[in-house]
KOLZAKOL-995561 format. One record per atom (N, C-alpha, C): residue number from 1; residue in one letter; z, x, y; atom name. Coordinates in steps of 0.1 Angstrom, whole numbers. Layout:
N
<n: NUM; res: A; Z: Z; X: X; Y: Y; atom: CA> .
...
END
This chain:
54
<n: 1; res: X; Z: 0; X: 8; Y: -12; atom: N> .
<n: 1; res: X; Z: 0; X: 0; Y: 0; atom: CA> .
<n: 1; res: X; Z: 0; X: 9; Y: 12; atom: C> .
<n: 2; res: X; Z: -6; X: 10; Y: 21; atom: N> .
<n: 2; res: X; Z: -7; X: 12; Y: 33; atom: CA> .
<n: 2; res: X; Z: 4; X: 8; Y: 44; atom: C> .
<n: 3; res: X; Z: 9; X: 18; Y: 49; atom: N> .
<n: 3; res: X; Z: 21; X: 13; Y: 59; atom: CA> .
<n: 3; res: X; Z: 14; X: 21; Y: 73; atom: C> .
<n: 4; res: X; Z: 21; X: 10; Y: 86; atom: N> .
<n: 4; res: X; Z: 15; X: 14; Y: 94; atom: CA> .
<n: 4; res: X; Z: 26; X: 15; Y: 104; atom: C> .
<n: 5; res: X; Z: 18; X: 26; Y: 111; atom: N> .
<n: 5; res: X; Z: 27; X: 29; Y: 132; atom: CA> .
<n: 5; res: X; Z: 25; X: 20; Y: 135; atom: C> .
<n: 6; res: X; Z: 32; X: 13; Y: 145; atom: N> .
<n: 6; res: X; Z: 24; X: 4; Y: 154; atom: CA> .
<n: 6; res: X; Z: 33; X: 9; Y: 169; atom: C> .
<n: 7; res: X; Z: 26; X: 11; Y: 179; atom: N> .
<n: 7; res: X; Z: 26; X: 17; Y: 189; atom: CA> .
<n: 7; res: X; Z: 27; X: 3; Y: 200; atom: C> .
<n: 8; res: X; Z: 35; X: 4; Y: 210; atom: N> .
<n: 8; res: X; Z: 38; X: -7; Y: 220; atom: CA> .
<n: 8; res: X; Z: 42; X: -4; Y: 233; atom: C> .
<n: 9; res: X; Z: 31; X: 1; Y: 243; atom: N> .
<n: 9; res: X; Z: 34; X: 1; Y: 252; atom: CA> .
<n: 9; res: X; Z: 38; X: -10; Y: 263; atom: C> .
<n: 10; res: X; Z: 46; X: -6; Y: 273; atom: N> .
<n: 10; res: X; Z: 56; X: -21; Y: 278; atom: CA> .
<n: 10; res: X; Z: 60; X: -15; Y: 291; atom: C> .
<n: 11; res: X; Z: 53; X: -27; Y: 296; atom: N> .
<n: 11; res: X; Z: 65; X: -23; Y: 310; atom: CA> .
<n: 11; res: X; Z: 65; X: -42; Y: 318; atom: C> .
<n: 12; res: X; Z: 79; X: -42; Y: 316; atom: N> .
<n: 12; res: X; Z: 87; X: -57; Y: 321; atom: CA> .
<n: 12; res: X; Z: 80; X: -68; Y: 311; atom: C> .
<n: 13; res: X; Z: 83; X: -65; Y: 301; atom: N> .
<n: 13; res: X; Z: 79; X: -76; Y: 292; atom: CA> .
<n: 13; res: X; Z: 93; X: -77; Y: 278; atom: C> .
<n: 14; res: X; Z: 104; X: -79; Y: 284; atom: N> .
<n: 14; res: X; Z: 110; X: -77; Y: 276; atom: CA> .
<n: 14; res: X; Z: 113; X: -92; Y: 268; atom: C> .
<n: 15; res: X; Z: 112; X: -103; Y: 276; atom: N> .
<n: 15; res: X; Z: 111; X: -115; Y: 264; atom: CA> .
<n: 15; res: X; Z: 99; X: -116; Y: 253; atom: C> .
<n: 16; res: X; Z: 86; X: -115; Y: 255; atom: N> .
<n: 16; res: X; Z: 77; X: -110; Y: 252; atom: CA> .
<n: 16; res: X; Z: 83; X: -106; Y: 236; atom: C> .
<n: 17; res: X; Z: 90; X: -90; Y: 241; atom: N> .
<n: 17; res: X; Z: 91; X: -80; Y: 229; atom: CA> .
<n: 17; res: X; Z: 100; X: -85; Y: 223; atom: C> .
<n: 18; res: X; Z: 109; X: -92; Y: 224; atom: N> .
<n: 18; res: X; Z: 118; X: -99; Y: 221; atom: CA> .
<n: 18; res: X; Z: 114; X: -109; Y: 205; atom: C> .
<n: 19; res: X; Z: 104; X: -116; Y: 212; atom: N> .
<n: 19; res: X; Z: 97; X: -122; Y: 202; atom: CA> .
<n: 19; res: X; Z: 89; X: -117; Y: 197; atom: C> .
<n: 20; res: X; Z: 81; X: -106; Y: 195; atom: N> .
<n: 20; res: X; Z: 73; X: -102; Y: 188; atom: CA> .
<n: 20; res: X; Z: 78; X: -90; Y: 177; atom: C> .
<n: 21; res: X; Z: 91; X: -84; Y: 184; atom: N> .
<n: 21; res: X; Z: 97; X: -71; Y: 173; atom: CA> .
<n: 21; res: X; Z: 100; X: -77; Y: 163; atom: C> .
<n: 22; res: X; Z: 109; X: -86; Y: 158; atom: N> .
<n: 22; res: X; Z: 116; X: -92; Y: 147; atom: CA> .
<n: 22; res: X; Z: 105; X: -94; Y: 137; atom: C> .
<n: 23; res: X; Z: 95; X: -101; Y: 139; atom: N> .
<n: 23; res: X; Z: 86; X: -101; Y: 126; atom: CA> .
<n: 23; res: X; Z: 84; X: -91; Y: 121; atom: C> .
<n: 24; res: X; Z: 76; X: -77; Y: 134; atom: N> .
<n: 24; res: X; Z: 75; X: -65; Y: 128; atom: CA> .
<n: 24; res: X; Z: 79; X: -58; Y: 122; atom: C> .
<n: 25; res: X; Z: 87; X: -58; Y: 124; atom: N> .
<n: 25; res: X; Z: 103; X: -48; Y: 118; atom: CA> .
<n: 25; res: X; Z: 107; X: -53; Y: 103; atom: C> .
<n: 26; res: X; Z: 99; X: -67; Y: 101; atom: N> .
<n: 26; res: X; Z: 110; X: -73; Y: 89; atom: CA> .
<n: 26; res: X; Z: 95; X: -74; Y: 80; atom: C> .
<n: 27; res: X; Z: 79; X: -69; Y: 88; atom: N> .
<n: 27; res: X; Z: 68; X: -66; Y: 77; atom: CA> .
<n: 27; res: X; Z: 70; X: -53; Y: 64; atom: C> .
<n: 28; res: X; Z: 65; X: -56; Y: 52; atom: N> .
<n: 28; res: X; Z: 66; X: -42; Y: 45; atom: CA> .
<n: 28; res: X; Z: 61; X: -38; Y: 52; atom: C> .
<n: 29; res: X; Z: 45; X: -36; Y: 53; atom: N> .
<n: 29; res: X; Z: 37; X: -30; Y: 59; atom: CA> .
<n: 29; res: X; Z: 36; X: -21; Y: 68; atom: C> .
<n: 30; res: X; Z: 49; X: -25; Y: 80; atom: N> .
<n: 30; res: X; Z: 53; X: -15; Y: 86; atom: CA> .
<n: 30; res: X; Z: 60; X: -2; Y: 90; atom: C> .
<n: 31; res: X; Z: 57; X: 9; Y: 89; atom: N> .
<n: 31; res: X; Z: 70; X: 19; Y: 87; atom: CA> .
<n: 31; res: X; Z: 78; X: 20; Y: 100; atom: C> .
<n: 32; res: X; Z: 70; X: 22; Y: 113; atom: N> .
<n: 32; res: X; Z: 75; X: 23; Y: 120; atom: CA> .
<n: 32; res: X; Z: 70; X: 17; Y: 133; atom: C> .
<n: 33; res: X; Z: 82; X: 13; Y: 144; atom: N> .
<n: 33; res: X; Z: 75; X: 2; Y: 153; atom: CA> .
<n: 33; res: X; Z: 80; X: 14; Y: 167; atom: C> .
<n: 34; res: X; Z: 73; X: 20; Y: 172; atom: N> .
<n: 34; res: X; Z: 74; X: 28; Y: 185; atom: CA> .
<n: 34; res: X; Z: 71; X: 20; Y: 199; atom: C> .
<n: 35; res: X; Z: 83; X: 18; Y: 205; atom: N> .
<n: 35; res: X; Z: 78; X: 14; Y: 219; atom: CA> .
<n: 35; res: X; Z: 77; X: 19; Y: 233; atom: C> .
<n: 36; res: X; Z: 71; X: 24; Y: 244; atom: N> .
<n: 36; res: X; Z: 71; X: 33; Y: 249; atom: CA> .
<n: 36; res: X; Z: 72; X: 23; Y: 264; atom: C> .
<n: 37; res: X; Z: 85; X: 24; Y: 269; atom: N> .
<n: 37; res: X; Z: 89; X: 18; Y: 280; atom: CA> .
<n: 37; res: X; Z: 84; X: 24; Y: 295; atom: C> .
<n: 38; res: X; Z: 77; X: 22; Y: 301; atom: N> .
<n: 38; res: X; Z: 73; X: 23; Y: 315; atom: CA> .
<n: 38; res: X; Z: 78; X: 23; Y: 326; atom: C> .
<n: 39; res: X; Z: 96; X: 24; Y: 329; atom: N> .
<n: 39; res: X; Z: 99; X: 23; Y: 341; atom: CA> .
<n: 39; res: X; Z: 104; X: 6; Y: 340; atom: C> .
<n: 40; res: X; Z: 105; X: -3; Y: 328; atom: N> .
<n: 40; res: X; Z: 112; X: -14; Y: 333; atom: CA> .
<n: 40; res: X; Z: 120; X: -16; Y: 341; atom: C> .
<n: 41; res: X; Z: 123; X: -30; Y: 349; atom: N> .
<n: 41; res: X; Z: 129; X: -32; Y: 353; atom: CA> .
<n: 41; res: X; Z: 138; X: -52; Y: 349; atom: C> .
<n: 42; res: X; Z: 135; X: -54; Y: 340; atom: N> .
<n: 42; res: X; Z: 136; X: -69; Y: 334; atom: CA> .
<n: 42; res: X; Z: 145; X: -65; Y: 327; atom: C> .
<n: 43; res: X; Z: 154; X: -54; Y: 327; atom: N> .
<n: 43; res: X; Z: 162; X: -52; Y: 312; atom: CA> .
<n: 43; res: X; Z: 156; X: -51; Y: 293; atom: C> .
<n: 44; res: X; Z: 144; X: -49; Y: 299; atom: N> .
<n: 44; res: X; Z: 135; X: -43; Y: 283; atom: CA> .
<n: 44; res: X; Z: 147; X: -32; Y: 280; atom: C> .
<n: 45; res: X; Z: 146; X: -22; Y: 283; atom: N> .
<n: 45; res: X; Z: 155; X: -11; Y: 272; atom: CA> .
<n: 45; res: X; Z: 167; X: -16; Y: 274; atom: C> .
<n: 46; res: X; Z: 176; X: -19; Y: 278; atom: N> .
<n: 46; res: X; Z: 189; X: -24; Y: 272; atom: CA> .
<n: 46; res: X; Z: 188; X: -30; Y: 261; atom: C> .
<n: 47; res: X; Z: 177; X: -43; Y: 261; atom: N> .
<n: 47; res: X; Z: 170; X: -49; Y: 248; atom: CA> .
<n: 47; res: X; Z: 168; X: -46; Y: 237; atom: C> .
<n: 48; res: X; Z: 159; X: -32; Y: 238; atom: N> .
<n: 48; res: X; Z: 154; X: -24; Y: 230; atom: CA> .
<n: 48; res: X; Z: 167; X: -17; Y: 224; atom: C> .
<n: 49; res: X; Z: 177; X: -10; Y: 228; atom: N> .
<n: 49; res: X; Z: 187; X: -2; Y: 229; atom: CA> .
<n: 49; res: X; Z: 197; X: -12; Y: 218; atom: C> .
<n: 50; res: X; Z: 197; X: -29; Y: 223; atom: N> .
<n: 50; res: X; Z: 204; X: -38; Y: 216; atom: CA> .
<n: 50; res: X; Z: 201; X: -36; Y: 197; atom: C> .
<n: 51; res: X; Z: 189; X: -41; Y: 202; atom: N> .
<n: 51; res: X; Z: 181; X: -41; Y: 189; atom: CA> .
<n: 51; res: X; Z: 180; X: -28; Y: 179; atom: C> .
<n: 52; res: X; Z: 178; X: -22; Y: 184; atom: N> .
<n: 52; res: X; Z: 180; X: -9; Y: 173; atom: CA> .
<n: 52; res: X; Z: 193; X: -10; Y: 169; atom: C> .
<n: 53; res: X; Z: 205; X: -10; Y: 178; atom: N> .
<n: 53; res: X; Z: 220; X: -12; Y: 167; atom: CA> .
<n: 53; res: X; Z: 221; X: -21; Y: 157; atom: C> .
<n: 54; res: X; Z: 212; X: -38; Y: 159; atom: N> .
<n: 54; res: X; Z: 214; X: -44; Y: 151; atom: CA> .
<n: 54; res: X; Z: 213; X: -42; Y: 135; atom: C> .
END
């Protein structure tokens, strides 16, 4: 089976990522979900920061 990067660049889209990480994260298919934050200011990386402890 083929596992994939999946690459996500973002800047103030943190509800957005919100709803779109959870599926990814819980695909086999996925190995790794990289997101590459831009200077938000909507509270995306606190988000992001949340989410990875969970």
């Amino acid at each position: 089976m083929t596992v994939l990067s999946v690459i996500i660049p973002t800047r103030d889209r943190c509800s957005m990522l919100m709803e779109a990480l959870p599926p990814l994260l819980q695909d086999p298919g996925v190995g790794e979900v990289v997101v590459v934050d831009d200077g938000s200011t909507d509270g995306t990386s606190a988000a992001l920061d949340d989410l990875a402890r969970a």
